[in-house]
C-alpha positions in Angstrom: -52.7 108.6 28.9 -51.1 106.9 26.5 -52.5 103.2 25.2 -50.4 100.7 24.6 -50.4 99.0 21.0 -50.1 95.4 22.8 -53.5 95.0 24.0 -52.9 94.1 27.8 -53.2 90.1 28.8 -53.0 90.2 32.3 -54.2 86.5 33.8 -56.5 85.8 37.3 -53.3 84.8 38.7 -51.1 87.7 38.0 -54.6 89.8 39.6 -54.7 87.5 42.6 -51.1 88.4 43.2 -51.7 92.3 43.0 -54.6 92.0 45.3 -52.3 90.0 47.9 -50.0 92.4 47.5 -52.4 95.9 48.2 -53.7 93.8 51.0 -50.0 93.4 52.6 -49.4 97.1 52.8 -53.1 98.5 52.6 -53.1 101.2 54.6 -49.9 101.7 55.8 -47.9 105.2 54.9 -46.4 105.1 51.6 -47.8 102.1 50.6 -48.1 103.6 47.0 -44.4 102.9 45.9 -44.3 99.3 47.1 -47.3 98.5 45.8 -46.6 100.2 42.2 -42.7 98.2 42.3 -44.4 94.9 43.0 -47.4 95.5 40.7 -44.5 96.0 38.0 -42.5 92.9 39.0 -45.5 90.6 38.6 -47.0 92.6 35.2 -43.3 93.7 33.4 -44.9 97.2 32.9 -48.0 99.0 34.9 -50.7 99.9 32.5 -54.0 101.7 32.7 -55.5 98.4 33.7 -53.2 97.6 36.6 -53.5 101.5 38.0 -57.2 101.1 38.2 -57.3 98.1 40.1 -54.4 99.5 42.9 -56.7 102.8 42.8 -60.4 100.7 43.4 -58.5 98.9 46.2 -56.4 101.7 48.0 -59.0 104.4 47.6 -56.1 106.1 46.1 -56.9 108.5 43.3 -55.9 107.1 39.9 -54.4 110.5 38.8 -51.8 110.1 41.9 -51.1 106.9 41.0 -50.6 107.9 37.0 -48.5 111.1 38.3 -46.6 108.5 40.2 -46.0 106.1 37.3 -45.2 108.9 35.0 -42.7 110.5 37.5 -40.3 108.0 38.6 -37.9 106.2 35.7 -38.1 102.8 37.1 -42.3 102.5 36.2 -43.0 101.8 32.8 -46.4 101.9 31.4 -45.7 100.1 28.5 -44.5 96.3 28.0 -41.0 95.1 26.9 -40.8 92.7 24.3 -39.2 89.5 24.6 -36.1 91.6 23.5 -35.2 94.9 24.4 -33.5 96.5 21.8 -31.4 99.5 23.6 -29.5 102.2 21.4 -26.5 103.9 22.9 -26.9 108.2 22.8 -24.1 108.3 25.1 -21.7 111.1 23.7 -19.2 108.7 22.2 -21.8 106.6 20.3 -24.1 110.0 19.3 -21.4 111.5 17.8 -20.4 108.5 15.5 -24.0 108.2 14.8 -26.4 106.3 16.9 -29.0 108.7 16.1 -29.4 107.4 12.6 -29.2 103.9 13.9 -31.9 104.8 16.6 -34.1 106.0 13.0 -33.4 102.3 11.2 -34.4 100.7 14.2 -37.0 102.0 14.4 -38.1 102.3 10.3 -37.1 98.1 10.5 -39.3 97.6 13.5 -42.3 99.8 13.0 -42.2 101.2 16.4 -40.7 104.8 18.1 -38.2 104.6 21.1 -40.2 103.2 24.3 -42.9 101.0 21.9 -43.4 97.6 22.1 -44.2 95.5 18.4 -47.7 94.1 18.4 -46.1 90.3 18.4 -44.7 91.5 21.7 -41.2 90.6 20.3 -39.2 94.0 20.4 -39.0 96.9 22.9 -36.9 99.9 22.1 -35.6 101.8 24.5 -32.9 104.4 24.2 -30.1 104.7 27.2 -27.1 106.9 27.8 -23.4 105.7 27.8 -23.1 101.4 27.8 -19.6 101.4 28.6 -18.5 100.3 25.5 -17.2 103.8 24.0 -14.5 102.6 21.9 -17.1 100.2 20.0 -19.2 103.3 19.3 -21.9 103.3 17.9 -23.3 100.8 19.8 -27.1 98.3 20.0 -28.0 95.9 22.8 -30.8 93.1 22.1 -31.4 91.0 24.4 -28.1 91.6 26.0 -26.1 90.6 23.2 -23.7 94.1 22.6 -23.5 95.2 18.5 -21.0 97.8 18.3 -19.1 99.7 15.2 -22.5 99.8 13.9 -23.9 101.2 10.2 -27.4 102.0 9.5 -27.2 98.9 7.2 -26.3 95.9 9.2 -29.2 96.5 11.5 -31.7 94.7 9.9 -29.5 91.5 9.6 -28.9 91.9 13.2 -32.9 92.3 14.2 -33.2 89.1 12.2 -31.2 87.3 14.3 -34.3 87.2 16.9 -36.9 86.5 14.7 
């Protein structure tokens, strides 16, 4: 299992939540995918430490619940930073070279494509086809859209946020 460079900082209060949810659908059939979405919506991401607590309580094996989380795209096991910073691989934005701005990102934040920065600041995650072909290459952050983009300017842009 991977571990997540953010240590996890889950309160009481987000845990009282979770065990109000389990209790809610305890025991009814397919109460695993519920539980995982709401578990998500109160954490922002479902790590180790949020699996083990829906597996004590539902008696569910953790290695279900990991196959689960591992399986489906909309589970995440690692935080988002305060800003997601999304790169375009779409075919338009690929080909004018979103791969190299996918490797600055990525030199100027420290962290690979699905990481989270220690601060908790920046998430990178890469996505396929934004719409905005004719700006190609194009970066999201924090759902500000960068587009006709050069390995260069990133930095400047990242700074923005800081």
């Amino acid at each position: 299992m991977k571990v997540s460079s953010v240590p996890f900082q889950g309160t009481k209060e987000q845990e009282a939540k979770l065990l109000e949810v389990i209790a809610k659908y305890k025991g009814q059939k397919g109460a695993l995918m519920p539980i995982m979405q709401e578990a998500q919506e109160i954490y922002g991401y479902l790590p180790y430490q949020v699996q083990k607590i829906i597996s004590d309580e539902t008696g569910i094996p953790i290695e279900k619940i990991y196959g689960v989380a591992t399986f489906y795209a909309q589970f995440s096991m690692s935080p988002k930073g305060k800003y997601v910073v999304s790169v375009c691989l779409g075919t338009a934005c690929y080909v004018k070279g979103s791969g190299a701005i996918l490797e600055e990102v990525e030199k100027v934040l420290g962290i690979q494509d699905g990481g989270c920065t220690p601060d908790g600041k920046f998430s990178i995650e890469v996505c396929r086809c934004v719409g905005a072909c004719g700006l190609a290459p194009v970066m999201i952050v924090g759902g500000d859209v960068y587009g006709k983009l050069t390995p260069d300017r990133v930095a400047d842009i990242l700074a923005k946020y800081e």
